[in-house]
N, C-alpha and C positions, 0 to 999 in steps of 0.2 A: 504494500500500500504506500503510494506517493504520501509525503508529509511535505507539509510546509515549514520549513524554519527560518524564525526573524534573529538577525546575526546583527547585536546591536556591538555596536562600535565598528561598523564592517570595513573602515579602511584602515584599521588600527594594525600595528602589527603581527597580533595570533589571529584577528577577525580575517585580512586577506589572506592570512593559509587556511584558515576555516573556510572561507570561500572558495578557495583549491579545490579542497578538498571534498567539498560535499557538489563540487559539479561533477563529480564520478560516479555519485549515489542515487539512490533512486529520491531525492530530495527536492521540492521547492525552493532557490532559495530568495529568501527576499531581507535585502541588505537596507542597513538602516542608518543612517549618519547624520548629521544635521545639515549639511551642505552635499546629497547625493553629486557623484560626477556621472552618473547615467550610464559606464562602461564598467567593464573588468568581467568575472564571475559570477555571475550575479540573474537568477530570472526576472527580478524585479529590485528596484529601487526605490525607496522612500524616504520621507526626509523625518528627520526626529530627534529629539531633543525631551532630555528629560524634566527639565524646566518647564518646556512646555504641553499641558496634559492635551491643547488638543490636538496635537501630533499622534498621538497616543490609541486611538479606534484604529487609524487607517492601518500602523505598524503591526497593530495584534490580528486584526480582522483575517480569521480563516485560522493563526498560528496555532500549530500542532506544538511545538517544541520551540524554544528560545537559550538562545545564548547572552546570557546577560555581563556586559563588562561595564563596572562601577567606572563612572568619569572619576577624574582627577580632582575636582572641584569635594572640598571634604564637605561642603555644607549640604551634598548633594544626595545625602543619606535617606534623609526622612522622602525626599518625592522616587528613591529608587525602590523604596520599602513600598510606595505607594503605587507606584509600576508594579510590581509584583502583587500588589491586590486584583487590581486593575486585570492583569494576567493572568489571575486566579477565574474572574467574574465573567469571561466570556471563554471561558473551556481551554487553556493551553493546558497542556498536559505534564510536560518536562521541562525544569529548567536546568541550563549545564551556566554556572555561575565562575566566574575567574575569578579568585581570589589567591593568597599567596601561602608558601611553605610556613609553615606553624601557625597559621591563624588558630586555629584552635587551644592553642596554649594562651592568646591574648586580645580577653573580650572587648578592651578598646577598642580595637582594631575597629577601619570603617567595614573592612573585607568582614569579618567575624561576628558584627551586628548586622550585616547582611544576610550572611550564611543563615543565621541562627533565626530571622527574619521570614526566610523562604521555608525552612525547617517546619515552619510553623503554621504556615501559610494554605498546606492542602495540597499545593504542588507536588508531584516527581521529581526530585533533585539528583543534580551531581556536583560535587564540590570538584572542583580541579585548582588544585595549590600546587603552582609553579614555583620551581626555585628561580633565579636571578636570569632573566633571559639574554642567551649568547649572542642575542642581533643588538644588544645595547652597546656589545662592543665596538660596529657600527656605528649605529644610529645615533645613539648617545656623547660615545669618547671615538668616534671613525677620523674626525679634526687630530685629535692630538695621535692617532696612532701614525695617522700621513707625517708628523712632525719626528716618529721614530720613539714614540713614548705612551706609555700608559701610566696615565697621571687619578690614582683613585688611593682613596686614604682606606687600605685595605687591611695594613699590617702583612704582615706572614700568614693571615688566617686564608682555608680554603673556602672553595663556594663550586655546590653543586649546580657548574650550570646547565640549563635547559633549552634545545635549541625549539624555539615558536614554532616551526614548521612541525615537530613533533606535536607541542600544545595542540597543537589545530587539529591533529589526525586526531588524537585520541576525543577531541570536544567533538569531531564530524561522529568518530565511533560513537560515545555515548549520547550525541542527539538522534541517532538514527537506528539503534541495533537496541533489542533488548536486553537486560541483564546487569544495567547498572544503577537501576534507582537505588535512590537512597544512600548513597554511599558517597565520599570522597575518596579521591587518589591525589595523592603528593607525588608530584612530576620534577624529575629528575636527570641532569644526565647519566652517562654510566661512571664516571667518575666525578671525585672531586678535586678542586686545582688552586694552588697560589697563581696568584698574578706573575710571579717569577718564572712557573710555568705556562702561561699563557705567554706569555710574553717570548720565552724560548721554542714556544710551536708557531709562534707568529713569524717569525724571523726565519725561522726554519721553511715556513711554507710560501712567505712573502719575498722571500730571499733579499733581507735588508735586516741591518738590528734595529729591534725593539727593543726598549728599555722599562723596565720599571722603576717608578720612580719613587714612589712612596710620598705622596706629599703629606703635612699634617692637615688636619679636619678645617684651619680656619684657611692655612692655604688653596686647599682644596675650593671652600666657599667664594672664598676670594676669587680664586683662576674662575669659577662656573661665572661669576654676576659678572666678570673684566669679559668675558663671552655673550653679554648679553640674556643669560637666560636666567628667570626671575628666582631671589633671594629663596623660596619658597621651593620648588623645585632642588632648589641645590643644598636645601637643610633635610630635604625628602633624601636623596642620594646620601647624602652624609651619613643620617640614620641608616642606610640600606646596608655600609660599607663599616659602619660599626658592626654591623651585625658581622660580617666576616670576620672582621679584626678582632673578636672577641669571639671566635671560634664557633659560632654556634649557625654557620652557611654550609657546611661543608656535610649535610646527609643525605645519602646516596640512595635511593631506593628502585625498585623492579617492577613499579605502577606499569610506569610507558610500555617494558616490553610485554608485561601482563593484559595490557588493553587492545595493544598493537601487533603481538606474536614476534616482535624484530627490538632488536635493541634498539637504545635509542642513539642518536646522532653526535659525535665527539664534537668537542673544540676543534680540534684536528680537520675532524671534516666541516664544519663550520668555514676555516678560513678557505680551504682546497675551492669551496661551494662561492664564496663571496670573496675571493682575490680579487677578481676586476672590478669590483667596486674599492675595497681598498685601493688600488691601485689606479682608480680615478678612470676608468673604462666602464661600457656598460655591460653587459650579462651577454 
């Protein structure tokens, strides 16, 4: 049976391999952004905003299954709780929720008042708690790697990263195959890694040194805002990068290949995959 699934945040980074991935499926998909661009993977297009509810009928309308990714915006809690009623009230069935490695150990969390929101809610759920995603070394720090550096206040500590394109298969899996409600998976790579080694398979793959550099937490905030990108953001990171440095990044777990049947995707094959982007070529 065809489903429909609404992929909100769908040009975000795991929502377009979520889009990949589920045009292989027997899936509807109907992609959700606030400013659609009308192309890519996608059967349909809509525009949407969580802010705004009346965005909110045309998105759900028909939705079997939803992939829900919390914006960045932290005030944005109580109207995403409110989405999820809302998703409740016109029959969506499952929801596969991004939230992050150890929410559950800390109910602050905006990820962990969500979770435990949907929990509650009547819906089918999957929690998918990603560790630290391998395209941030891209997307995020791609500037300073072209500079021959990895500038992140990390310590020696490791971090299990996880490459998105995995995230995506495993959230296409549990929107579309039976056998996962109710449950979370904590997504992972196959290893975990210092920055000393990322840095030493960069160079290795990119054939140029990379360095690590170690800066402290206020240098750190300082180089983010001297870049342009707001104070707020770069104390998010900060916190992320504590977390490594104080050891508690670095667990490794067998969700992915448990979901997927294939291991999941190294650092290693990360850079082999996105060289010519490093290296300022396109794909």
């Amino acid at each position: 049976m065809t489903r429909t699934v609404l992929v909100t945040g769908a040009t975000g980074t795991v929502g377009s391999a979520l889009r990949d991935e589920l045009a292989d499926r027997d899936a509807v998909v109907r992609a959700a952004t606030r400013t659609p661009p009308g192309d890519g993977p996608a059967d349909e297009w809509v525009a949407f905003d969580f802010a705004k509810p009346e965005t909110w009928g045309a998105a759900l309308e028909g939705a079997d299954a939803l992939f829900l990714l919390r914006p960045p915006d932290l005030s944005r809690v109580r109207q995403v709780r409110e989405f999820v009623d809302a998703a409740t009230r016109v029959g969506v069935e499952h929801c596969a929720v991004l939230s992050v490695l150890g929410a559950e150990r800390n109910p602050l969390l905006p990820h962990r008042r969500i979770e435990r929101h949907i929990e509650s809610s009547g819906l089918s759920y999957t929690h998918l708690r990603p560790s630290f995603f391998t395209q941030n070394l891209l997307e995020v720090h791609g500037d300073a790697l072209t500079r021959g550096e990895i500038a992140v206040p990390a310590g020696d500590g490791e971090t299990s990263f996880v490459d998105a394109r995995d995230v995506g298969a495993v959230a296409a899996t549990v929107l579309t195959e039976p056998g996962h409600e109710d449950t979370a998976y904590d997504l992972t790579g196959p290893e975990a890694l210092t920055y000393d080694e990322v840095a030493a398979i960069a160079s290795e793959v990119l054939g140029r040194s990379i360095e690590y550099t170690r800066p402290s937490l206020p240098r750190f905030v300082v180089g983010q805002v001297r870049r342009d990108r707001p104070p707020a953001f770069a104390l998010v990171m900060s916190g992320i990068y504590t977390t490594a440095r104080l050891g508690l990044a670095g667990r490794v777990t067998d969700d992915v290949a448990r979901v997927l049947g294939r291991e999941p995707r190294s650092v290693r094959t990360f850079f082999e995959d996105y060289a010519p982007e490093f290296r300022g070529e396109m794909r």
